[in-house]
C-alpha positions as CSV (number, residue, x, y, z in Angstrom):
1,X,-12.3,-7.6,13.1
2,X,-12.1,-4.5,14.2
3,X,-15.7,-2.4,15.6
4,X,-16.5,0.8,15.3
5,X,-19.1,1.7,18.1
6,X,-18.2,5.4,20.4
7,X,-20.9,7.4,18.8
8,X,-20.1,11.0,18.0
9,X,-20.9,13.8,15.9
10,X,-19.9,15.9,13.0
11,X,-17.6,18.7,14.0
12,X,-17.1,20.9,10.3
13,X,-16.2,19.6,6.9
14,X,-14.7,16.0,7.1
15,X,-14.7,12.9,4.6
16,X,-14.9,9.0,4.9
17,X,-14.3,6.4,2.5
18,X,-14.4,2.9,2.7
19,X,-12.5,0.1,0.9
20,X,-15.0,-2.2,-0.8
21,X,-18.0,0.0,0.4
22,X,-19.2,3.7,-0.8
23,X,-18.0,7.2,0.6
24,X,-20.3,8.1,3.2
25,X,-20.5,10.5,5.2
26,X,-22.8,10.9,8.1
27,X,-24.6,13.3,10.6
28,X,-24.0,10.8,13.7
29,X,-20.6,9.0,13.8
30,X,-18.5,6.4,15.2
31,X,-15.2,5.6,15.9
32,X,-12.5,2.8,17.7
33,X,-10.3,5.3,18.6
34,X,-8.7,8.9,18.1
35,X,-10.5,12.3,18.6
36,X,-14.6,12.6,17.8
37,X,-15.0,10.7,15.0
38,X,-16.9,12.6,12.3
39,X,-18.3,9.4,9.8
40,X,-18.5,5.7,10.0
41,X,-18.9,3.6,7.0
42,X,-19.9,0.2,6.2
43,X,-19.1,-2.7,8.5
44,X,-18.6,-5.4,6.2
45,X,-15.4,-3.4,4.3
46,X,-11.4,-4.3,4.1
47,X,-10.7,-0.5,5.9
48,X,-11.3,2.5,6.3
49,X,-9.7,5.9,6.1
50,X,-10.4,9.6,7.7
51,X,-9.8,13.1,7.9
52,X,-10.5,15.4,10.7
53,X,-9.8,19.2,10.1
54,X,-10.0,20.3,13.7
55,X,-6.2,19.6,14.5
56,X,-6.0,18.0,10.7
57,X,-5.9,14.3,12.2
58,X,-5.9,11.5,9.3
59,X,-6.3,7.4,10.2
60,X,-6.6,4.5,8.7
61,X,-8.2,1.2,9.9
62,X,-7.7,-2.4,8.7
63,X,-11.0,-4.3,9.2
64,X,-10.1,-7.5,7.9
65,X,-8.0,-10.1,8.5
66,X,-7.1,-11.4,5.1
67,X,-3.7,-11.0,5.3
68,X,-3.6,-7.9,2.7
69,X,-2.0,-4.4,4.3
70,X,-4.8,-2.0,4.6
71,X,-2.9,2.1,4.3
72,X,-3.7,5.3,2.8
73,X,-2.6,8.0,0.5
74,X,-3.2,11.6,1.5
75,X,-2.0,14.8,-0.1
76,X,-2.9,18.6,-0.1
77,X,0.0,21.7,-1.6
78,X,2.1,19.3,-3.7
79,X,2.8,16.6,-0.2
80,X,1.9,13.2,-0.8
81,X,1.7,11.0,2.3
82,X,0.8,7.3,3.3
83,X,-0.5,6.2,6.9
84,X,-0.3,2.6,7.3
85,X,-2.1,0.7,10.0
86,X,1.1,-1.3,10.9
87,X,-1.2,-3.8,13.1
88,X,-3.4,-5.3,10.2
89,X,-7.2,-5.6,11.7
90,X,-5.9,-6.0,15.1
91,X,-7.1,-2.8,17.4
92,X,-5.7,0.1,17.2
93,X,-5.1,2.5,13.9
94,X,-2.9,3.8,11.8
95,X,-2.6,7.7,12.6
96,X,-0.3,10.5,11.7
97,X,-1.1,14.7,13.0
98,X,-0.3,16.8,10.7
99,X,-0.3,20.5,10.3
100,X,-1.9,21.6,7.5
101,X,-3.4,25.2,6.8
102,X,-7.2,25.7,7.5
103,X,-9.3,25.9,4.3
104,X,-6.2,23.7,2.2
105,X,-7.8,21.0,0.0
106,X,-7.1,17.7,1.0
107,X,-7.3,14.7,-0.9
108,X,-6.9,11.0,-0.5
109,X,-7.7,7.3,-0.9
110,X,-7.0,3.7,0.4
111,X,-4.7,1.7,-0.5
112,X,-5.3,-2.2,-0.3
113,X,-1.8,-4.7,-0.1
114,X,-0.2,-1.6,-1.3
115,X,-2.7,-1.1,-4.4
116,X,-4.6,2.2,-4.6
117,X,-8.2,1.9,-4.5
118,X,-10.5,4.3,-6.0
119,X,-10.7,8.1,-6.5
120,X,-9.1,10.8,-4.6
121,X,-11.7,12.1,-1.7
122,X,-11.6,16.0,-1.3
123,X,-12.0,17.4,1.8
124,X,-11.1,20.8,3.3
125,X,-8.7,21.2,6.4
């Protein structure tokens, strides 16, 4: 299972959400891997997904090895995408850069063995 545990802090307007847990988002962070890390979630959860709007980064990370592909959906002006994390709960995440217009609303949500799981998150870029 992957760990989140390289403290960090909130940098502007981000969002978190968790598979199996609740969107949470909080003053002190943590993060496996990519830029400052703006929210950590739950440990015991299937995965979780990201946003960052300083250089509009988006991840997703598998968190457990049950055999069921952990991705998510993100979208903002009418462009849907889906990030994968193409190595399951193994380290490393999925992560795509995009280049999205500051103040654009972003949305997305997890997907689970190709399923999608809950509401839409909004967040700003």
């Amino acid at each position: 299972m992957k760990r989140f545990n390289r403290a960090a802090t909130i940098a502007g307007t981000s969002a978190v959400l968790a598979l199996g847990g609740v969107l949470t988002a909080l003053p002190a962070a943590a993060a496996e891997e990519g830029p400052a890390a703006t929210a950590v979630t739950p440990a015991a959860v299937w995965g979780v997904a990201w946003f960052e709007p300083y250089g509009e980064h988006f991840y997703v990370c598998d968190t457990d090895a049950d055999g069921k592909g952990v991705g998510a959906d993100i979208r903002w002006n009418g462009t849907t995408r889906h990030v994968g994390d193409a190595n399951g709960s193994k380290d490393g995440c999925g992560h795509k850069n995009y280049d999205i217009a500051e103040g654009t609303l972003v949305q997305f949500r997890l997907t689970w063995d190709d399923v999608p799981q809950g509401s839409w998150v909004d967040t700003y870029a």
